[in-house]
Biopython code that builds the backbone (N, CA, C, O; Angstrom):
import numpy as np
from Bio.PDB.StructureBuilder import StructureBuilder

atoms = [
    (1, "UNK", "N", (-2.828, 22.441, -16.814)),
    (1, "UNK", "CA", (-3.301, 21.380, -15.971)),
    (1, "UNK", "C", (-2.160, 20.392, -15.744)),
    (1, "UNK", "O", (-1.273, 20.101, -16.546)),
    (2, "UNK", "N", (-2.328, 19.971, -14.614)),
    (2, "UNK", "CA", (-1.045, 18.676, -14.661)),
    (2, "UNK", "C", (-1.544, 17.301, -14.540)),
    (2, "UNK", "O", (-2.633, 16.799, -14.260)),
    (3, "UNK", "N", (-0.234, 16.809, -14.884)),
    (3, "UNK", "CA", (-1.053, 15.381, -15.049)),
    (3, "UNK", "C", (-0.325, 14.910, -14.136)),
    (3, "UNK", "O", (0.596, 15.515, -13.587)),
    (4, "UNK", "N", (-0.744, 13.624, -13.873)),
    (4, "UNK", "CA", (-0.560, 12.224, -13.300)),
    (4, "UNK", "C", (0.656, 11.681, -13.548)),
    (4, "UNK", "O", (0.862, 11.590, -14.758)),
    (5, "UNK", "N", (1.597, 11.261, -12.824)),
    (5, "UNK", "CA", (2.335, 10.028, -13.299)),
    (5, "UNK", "C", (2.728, 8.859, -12.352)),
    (5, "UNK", "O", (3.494, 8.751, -11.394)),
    (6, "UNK", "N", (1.936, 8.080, -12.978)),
    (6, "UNK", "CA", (1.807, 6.858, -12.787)),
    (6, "UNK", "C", (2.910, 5.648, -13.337)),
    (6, "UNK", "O", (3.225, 5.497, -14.518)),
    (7, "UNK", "N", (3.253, 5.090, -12.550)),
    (7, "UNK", "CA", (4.250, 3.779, -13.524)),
    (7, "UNK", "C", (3.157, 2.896, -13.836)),
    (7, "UNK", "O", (3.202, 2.223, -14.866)),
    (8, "UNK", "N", (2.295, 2.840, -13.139)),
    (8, "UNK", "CA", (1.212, 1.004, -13.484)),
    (8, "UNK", "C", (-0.165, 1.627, -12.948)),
    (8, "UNK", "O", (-0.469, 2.534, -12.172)),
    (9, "UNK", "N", (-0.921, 0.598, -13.827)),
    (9, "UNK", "CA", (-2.557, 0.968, -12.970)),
    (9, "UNK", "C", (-2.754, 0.934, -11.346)),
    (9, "UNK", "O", (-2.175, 0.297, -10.465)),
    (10, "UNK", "N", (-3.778, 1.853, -11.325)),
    (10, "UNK", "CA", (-4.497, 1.607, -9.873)),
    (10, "UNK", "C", (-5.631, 0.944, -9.906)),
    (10, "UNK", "O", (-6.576, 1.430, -10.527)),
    (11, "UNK", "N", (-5.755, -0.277, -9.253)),
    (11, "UNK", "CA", (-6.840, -0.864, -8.732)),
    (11, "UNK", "C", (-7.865, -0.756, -7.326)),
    (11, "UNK", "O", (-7.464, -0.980, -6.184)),
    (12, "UNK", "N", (-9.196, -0.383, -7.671)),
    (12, "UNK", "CA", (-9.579, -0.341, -6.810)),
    (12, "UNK", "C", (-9.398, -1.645, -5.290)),
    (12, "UNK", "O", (-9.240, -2.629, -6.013)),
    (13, "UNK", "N", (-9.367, -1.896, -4.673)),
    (13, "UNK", "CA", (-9.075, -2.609, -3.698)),
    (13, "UNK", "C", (-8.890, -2.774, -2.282)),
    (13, "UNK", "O", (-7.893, -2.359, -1.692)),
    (14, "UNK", "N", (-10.050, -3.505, -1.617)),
    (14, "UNK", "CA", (-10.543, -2.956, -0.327)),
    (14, "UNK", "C", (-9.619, -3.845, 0.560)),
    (14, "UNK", "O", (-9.302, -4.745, -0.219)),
    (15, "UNK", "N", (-8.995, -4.106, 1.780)),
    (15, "UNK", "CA", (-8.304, -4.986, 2.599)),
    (15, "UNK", "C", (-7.820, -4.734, 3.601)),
    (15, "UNK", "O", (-7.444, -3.563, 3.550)),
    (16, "UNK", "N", (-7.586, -5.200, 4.587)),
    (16, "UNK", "CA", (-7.133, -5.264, 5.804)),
    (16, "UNK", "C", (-5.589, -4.959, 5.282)),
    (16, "UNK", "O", (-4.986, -5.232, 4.244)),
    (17, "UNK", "N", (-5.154, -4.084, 6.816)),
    (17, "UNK", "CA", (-3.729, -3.825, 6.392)),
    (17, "UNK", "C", (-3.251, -2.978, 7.835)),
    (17, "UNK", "O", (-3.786, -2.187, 8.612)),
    (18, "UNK", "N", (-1.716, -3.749, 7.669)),
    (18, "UNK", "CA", (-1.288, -3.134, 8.885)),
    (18, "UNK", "C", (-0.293, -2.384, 8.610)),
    (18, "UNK", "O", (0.260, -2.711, 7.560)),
    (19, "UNK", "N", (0.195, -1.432, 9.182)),
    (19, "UNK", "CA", (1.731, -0.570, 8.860)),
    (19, "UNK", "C", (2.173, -0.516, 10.004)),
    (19, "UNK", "O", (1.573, -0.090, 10.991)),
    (20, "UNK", "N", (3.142, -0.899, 9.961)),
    (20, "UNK", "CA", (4.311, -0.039, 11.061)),
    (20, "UNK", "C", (5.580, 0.939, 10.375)),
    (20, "UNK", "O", (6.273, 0.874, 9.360)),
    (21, "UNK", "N", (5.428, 2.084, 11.806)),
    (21, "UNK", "CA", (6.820, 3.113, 11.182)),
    (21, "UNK", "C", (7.663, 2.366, 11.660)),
    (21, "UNK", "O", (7.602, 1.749, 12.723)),
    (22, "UNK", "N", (8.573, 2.390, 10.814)),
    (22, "UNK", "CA", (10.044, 1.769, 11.015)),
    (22, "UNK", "C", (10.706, 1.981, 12.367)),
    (22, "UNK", "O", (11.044, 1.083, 13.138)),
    (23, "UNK", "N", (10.894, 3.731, 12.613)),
    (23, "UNK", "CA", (11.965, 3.869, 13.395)),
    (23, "UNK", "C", (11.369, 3.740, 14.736)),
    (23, "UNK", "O", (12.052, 3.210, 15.612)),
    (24, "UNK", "N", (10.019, 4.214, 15.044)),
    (24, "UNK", "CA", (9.823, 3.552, 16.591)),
    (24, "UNK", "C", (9.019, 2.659, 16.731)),
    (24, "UNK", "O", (8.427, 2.593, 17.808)),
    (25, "UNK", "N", (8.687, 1.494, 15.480)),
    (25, "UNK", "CA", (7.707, 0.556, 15.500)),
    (25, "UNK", "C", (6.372, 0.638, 16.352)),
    (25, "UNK", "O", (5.880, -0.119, 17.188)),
    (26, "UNK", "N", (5.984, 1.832, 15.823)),
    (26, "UNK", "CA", (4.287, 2.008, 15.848)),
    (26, "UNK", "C", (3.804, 1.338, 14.786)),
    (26, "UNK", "O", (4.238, 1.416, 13.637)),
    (27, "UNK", "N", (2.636, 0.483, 15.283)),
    (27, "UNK", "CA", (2.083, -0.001, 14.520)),
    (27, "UNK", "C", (0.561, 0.693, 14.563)),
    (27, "UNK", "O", (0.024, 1.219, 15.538)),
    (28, "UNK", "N", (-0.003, 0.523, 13.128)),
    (28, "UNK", "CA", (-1.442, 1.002, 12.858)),
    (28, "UNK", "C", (-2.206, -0.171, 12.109)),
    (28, "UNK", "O", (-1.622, -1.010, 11.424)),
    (29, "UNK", "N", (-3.705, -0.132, 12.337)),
    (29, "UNK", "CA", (-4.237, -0.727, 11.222)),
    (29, "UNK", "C", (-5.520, 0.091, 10.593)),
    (29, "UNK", "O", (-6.423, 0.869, 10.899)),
    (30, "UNK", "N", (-5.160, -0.375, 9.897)),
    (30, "UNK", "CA", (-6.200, 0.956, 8.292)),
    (30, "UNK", "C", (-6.992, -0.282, 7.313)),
    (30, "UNK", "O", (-7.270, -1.425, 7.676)),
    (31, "UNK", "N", (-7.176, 0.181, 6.336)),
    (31, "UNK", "CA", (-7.299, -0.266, 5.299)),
    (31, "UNK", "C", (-6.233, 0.146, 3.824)),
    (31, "UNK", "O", (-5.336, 0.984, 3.921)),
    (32, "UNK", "N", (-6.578, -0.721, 2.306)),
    (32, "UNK", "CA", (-6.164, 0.250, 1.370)),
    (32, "UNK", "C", (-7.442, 0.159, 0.668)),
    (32, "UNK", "O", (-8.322, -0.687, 0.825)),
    (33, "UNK", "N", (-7.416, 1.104, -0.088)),
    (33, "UNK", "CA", (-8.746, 1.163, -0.973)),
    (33, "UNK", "C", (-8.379, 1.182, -2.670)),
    (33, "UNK", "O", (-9.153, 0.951, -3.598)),
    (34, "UNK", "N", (-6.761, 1.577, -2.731)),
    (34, "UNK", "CA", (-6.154, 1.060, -4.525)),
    (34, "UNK", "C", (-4.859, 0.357, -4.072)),
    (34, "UNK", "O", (-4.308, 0.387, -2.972)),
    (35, "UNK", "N", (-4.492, -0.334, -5.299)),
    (35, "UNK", "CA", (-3.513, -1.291, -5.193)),
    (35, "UNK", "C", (-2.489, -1.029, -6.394)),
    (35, "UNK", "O", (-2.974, -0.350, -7.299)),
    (36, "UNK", "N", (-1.342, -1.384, -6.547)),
    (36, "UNK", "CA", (-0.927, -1.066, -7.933)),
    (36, "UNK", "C", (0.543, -1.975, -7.336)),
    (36, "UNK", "O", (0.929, -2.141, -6.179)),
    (37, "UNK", "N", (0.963, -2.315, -8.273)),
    (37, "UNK", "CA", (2.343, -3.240, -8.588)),
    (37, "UNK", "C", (3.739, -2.077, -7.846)),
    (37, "UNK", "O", (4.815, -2.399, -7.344)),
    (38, "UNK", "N", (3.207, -0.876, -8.033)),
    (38, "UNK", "CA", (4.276, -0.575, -7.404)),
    (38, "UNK", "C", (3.493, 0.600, -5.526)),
    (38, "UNK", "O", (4.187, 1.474, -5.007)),
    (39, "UNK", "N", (2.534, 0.341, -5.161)),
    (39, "UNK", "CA", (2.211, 1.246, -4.047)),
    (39, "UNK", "C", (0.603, 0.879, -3.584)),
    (39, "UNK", "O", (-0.082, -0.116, -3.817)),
    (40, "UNK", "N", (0.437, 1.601, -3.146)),
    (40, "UNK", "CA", (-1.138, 1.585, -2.400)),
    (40, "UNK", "C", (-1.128, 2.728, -2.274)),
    (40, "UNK", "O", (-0.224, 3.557, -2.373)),
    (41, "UNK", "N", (-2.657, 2.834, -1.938)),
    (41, "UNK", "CA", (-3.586, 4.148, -1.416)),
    (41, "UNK", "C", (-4.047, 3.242, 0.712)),
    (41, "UNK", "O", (-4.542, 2.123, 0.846)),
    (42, "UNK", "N", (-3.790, 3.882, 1.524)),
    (42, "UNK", "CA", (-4.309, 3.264, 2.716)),
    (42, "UNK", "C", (-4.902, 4.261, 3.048)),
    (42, "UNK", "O", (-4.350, 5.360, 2.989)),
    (43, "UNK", "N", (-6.514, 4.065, 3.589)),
    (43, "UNK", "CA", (-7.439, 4.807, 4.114)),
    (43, "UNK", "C", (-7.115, 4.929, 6.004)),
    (43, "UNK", "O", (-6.949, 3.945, 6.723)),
    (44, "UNK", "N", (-7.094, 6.259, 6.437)),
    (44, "UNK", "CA", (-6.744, 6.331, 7.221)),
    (44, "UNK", "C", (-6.882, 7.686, 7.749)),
    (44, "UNK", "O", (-6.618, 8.431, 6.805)),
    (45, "UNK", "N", (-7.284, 8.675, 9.228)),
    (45, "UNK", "CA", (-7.488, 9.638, 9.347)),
    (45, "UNK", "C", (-6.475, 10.042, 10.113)),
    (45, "UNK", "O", (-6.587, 11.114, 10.707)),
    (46, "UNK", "N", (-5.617, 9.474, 10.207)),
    (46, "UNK", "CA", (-4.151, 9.986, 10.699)),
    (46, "UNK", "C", (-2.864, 9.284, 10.298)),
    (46, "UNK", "O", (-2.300, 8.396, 10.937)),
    (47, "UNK", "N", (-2.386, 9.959, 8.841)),
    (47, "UNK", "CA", (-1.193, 9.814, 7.927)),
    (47, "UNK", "C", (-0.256, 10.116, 8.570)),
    (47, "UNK", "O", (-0.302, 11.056, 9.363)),
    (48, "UNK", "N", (0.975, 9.276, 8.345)),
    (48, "UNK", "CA", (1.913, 9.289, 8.643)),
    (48, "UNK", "C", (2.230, 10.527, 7.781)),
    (48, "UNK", "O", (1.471, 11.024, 6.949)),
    (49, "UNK", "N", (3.795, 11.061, 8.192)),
    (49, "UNK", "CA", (4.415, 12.188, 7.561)),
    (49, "UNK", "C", (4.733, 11.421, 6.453)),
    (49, "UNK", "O", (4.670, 10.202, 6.292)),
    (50, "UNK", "N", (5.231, 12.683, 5.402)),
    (50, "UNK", "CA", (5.972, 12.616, 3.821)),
    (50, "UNK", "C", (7.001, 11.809, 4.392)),
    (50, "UNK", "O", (7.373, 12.114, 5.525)),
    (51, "UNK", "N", (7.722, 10.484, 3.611)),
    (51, "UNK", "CA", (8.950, 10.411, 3.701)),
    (51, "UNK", "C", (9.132, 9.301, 4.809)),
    (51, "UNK", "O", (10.232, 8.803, 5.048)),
    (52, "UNK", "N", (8.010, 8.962, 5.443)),
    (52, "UNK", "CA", (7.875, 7.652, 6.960)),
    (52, "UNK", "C", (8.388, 6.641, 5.938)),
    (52, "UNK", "O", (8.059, 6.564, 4.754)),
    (53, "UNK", "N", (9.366, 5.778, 6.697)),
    (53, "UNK", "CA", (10.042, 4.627, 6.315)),
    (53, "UNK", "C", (8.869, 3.618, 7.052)),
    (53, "UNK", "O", (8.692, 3.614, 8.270)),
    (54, "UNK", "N", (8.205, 2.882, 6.224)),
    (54, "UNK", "CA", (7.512, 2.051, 6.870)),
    (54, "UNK", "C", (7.472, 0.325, 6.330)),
    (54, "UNK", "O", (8.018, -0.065, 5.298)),
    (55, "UNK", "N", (6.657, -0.602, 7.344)),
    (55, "UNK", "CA", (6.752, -2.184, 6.506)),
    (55, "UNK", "C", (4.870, -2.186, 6.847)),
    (55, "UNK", "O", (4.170, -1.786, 7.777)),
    (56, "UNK", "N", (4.579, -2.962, 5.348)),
    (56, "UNK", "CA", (3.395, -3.086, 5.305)),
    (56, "UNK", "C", (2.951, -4.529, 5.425)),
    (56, "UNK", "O", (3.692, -5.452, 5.084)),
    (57, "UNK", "N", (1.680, -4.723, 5.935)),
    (57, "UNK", "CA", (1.271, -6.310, 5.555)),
    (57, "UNK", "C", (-0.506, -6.099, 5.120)),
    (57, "UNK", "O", (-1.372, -5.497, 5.755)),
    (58, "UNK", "N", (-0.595, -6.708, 4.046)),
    (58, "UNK", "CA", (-2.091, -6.490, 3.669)),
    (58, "UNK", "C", (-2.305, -7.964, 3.609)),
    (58, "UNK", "O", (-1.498, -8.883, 3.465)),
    (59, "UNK", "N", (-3.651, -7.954, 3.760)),
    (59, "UNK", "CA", (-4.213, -9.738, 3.860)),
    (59, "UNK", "C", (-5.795, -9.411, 3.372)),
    (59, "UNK", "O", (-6.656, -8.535, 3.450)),
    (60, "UNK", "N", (-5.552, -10.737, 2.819)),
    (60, "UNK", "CA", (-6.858, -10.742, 1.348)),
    (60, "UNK", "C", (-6.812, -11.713, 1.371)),
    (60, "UNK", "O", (-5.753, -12.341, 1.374)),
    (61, "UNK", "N", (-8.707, -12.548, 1.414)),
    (61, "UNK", "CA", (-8.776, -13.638, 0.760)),
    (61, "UNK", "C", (-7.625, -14.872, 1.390)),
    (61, "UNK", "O", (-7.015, -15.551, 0.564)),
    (62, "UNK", "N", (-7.424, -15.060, 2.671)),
    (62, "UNK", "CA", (-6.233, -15.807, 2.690)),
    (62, "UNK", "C", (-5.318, -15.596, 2.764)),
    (62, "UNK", "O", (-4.634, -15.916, 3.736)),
    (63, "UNK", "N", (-4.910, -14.978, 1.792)),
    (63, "UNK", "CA", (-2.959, -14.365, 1.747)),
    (63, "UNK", "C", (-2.990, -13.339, 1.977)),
    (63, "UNK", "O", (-3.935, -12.564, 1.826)),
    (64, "UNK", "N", (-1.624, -13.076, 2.519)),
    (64, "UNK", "CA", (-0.804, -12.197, 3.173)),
    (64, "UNK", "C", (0.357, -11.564, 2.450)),
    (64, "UNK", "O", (1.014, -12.487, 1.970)),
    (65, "UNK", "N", (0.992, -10.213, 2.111)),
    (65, "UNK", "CA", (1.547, -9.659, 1.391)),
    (65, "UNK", "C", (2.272, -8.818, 2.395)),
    (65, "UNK", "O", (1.684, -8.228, 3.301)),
    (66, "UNK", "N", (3.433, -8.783, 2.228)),
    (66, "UNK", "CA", (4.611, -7.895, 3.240)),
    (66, "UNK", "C", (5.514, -7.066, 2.560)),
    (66, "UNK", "O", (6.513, -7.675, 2.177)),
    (67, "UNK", "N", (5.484, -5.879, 2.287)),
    (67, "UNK", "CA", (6.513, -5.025, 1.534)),
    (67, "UNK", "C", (7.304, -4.170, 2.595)),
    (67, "UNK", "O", (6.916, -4.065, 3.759)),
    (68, "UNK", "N", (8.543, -3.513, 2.067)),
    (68, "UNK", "CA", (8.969, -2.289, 3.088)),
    (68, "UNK", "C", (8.507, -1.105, 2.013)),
    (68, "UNK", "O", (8.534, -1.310, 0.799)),
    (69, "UNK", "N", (8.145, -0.037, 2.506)),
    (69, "UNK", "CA", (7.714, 1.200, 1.876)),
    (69, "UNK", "C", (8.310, 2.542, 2.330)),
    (69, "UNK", "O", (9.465, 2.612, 2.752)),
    (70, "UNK", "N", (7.636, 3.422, 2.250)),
    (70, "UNK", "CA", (7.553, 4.809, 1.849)),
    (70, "UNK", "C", (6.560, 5.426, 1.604)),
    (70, "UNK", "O", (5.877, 5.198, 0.606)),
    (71, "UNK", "N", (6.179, 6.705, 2.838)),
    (71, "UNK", "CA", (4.753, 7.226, 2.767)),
    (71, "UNK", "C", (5.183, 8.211, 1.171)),
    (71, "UNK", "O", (6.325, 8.510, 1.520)),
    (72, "UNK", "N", (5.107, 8.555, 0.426)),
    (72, "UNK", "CA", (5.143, 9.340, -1.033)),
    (72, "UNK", "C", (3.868, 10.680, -0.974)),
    (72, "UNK", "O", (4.252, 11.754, -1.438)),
    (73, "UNK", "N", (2.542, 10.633, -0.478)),
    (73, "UNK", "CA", (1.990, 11.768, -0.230)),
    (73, "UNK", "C", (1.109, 11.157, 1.128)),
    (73, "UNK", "O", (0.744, 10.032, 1.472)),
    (74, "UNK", "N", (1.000, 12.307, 1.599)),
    (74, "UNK", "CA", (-0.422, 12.274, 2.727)),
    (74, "UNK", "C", (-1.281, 13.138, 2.442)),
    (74, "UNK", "O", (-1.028, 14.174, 1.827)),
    (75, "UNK", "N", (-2.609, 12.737, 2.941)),
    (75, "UNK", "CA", (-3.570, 14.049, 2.668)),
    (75, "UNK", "C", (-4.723, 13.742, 4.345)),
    (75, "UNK", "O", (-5.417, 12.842, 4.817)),
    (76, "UNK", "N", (-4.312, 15.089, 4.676)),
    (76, "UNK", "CA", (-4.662, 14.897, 6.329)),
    (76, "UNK", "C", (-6.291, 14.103, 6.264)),
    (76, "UNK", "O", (-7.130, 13.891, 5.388)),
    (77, "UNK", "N", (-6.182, 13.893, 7.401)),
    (77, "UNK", "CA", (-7.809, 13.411, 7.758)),
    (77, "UNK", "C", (-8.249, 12.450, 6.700)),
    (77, "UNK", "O", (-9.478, 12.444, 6.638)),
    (78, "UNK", "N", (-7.600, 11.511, 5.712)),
    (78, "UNK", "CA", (-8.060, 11.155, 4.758)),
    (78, "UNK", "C", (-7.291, 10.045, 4.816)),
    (78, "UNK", "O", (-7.463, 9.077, 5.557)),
    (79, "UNK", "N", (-6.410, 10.216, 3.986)),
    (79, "UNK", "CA", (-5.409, 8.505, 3.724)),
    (79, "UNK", "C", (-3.650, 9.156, 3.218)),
    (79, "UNK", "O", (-3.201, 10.289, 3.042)),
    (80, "UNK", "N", (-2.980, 7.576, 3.115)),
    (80, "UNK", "CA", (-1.625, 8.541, 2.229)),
    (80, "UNK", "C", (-1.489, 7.292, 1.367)),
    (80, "UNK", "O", (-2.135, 6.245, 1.322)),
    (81, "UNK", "N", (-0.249, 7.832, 0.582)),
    (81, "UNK", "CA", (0.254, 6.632, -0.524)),
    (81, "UNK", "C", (1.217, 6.094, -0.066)),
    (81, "UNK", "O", (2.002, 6.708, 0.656)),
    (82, "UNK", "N", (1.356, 4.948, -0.355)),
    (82, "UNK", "CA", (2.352, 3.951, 0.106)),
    (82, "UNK", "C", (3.394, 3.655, -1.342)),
    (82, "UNK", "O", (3.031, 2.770, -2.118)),
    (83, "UNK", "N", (4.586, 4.382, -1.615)),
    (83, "UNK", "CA", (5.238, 3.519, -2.336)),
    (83, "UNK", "C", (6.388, 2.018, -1.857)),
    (83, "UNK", "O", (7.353, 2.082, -1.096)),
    (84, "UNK", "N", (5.969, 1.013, -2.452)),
    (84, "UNK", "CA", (6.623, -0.463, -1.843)),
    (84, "UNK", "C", (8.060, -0.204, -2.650)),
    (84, "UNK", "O", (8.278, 0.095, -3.824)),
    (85, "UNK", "N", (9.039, -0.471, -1.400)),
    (85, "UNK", "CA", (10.040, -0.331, -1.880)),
    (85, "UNK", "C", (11.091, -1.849, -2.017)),
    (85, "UNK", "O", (12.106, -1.878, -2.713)),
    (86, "UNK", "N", (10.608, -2.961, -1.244)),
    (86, "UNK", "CA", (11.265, -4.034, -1.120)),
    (86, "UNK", "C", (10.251, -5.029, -0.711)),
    (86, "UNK", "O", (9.252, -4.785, -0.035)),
    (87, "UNK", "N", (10.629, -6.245, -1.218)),
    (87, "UNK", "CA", (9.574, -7.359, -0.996)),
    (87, "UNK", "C", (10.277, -9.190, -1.356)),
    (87, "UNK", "O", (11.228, -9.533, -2.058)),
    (88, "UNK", "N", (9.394, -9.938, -0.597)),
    (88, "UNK", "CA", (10.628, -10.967, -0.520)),
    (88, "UNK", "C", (9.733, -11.451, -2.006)),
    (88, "UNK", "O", (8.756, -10.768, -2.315)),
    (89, "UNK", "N", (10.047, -12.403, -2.702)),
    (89, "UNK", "CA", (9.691, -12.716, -4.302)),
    (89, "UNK", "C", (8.270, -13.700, -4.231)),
    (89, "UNK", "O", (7.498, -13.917, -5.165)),
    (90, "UNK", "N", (8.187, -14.175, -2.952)),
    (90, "UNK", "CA", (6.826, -14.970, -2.534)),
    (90, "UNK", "C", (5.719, -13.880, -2.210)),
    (90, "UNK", "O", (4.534, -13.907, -2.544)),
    (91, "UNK", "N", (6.253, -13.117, -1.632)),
    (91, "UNK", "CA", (4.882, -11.820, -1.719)),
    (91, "UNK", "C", (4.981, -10.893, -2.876)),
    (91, "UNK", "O", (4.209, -9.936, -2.931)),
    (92, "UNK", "N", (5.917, -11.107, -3.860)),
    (92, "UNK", "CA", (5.917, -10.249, -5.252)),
    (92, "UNK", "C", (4.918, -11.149, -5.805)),
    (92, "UNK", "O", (3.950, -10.623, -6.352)),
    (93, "UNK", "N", (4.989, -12.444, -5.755)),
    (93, "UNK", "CA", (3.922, -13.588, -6.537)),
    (93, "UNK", "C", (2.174, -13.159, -6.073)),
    (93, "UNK", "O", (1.339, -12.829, -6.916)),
    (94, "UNK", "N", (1.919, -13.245, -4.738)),
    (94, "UNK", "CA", (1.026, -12.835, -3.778)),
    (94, "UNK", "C", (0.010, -11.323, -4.746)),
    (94, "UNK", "O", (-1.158, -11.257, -5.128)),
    (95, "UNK", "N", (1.062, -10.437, -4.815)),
    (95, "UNK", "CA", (0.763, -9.154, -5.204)),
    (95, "UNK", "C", (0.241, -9.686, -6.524)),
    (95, "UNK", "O", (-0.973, -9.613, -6.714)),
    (96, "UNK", "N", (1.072, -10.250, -7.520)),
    (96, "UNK", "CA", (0.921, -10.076, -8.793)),
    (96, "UNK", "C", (-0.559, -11.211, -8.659)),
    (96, "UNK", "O", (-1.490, -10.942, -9.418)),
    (97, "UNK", "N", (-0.677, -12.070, -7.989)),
    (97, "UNK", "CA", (-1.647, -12.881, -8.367)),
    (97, "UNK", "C", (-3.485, -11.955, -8.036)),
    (97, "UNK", "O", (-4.580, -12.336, -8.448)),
    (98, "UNK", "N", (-3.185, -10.798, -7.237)),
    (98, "UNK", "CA", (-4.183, -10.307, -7.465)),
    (98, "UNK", "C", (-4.179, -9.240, -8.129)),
    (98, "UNK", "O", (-5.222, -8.730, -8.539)),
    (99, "UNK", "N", (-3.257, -8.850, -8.289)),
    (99, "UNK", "CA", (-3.831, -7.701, -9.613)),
    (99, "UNK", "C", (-3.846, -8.322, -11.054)),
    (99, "UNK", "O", (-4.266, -7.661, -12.003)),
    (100, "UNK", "N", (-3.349, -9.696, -11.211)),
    (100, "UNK", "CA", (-3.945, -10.015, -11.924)),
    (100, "UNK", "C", (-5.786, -10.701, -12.532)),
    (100, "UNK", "O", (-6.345, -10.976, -13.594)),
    (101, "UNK", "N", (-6.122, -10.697, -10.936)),
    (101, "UNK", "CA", (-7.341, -10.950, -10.923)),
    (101, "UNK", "C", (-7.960, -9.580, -10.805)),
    (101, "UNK", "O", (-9.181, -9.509, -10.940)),
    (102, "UNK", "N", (-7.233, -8.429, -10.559)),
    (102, "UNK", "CA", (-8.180, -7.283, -10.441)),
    (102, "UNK", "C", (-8.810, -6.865, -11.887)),
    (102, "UNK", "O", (-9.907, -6.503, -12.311)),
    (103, "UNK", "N", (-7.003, -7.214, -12.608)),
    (103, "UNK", "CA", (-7.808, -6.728, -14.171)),
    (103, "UNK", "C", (-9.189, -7.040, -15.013)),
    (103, "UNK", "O", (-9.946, -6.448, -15.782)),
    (104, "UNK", "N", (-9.020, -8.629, -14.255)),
    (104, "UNK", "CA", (-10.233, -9.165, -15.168)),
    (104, "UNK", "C", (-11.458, -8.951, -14.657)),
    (104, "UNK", "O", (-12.342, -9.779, -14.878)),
    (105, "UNK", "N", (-11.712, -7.814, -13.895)),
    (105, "UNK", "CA", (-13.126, -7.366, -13.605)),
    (105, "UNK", "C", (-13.034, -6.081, -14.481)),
    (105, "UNK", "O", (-14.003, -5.326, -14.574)),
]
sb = StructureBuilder()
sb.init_structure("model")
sb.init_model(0)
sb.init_chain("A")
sb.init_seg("    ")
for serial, (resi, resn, name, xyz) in enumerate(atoms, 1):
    if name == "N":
        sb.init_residue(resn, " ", resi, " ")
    sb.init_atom(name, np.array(xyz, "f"), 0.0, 1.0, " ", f" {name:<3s}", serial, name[0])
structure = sb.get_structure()
């Protein structure tokens, strides 16, 4: 069987969210449905390819969170993973302030 590897938890987590691909600035809006310190899960029935250089913005509750990413898997008709690859240190705060509220549910 194989396992998982994970750097940090996944949180469940529902939110508005926009992506754009980098290289011809298409933009989409989806949702994510997990969250984690280093990626997301975005619900969506048309994934970008393995490997899309993309910039994300999710908004929750008020705030707004902006990373640059990396699609890491897709799974057609369904959603893909977002690994965050860069972020300015005011939306690293942003991020951390809700997964620190995710834990405590």
């Amino acid at each position: 069987m194989e396992t998982e590897r994970r750097r940090g938890p996944r949180y469940p987590f529902i939110a508005a969210l926009e992506i754009t691909e980098v290289v011809t600035n298409t933009v989409m809006r989806a949702r994510t449905s997990e969250l984690s310190r280093y990626g997301c899960y975005v619900d969506t029935i048309n994934p970008l390819p393995l490997d899309t250089k993309v910039r994300i913005a999710i908004t929750h509750e008020g705030k707004e969170f902006r990373a640059e990413g990396r699609v890491i898997y897709d799974l057609p008709n369904m959603g893909m993973g977002v690994a965050f690859l860069g972020m300015a240190p005011q939306h690293l705060e942003v991020l951390d302030h809700w997964l620190r509220e995710l834990e405590k549910t």
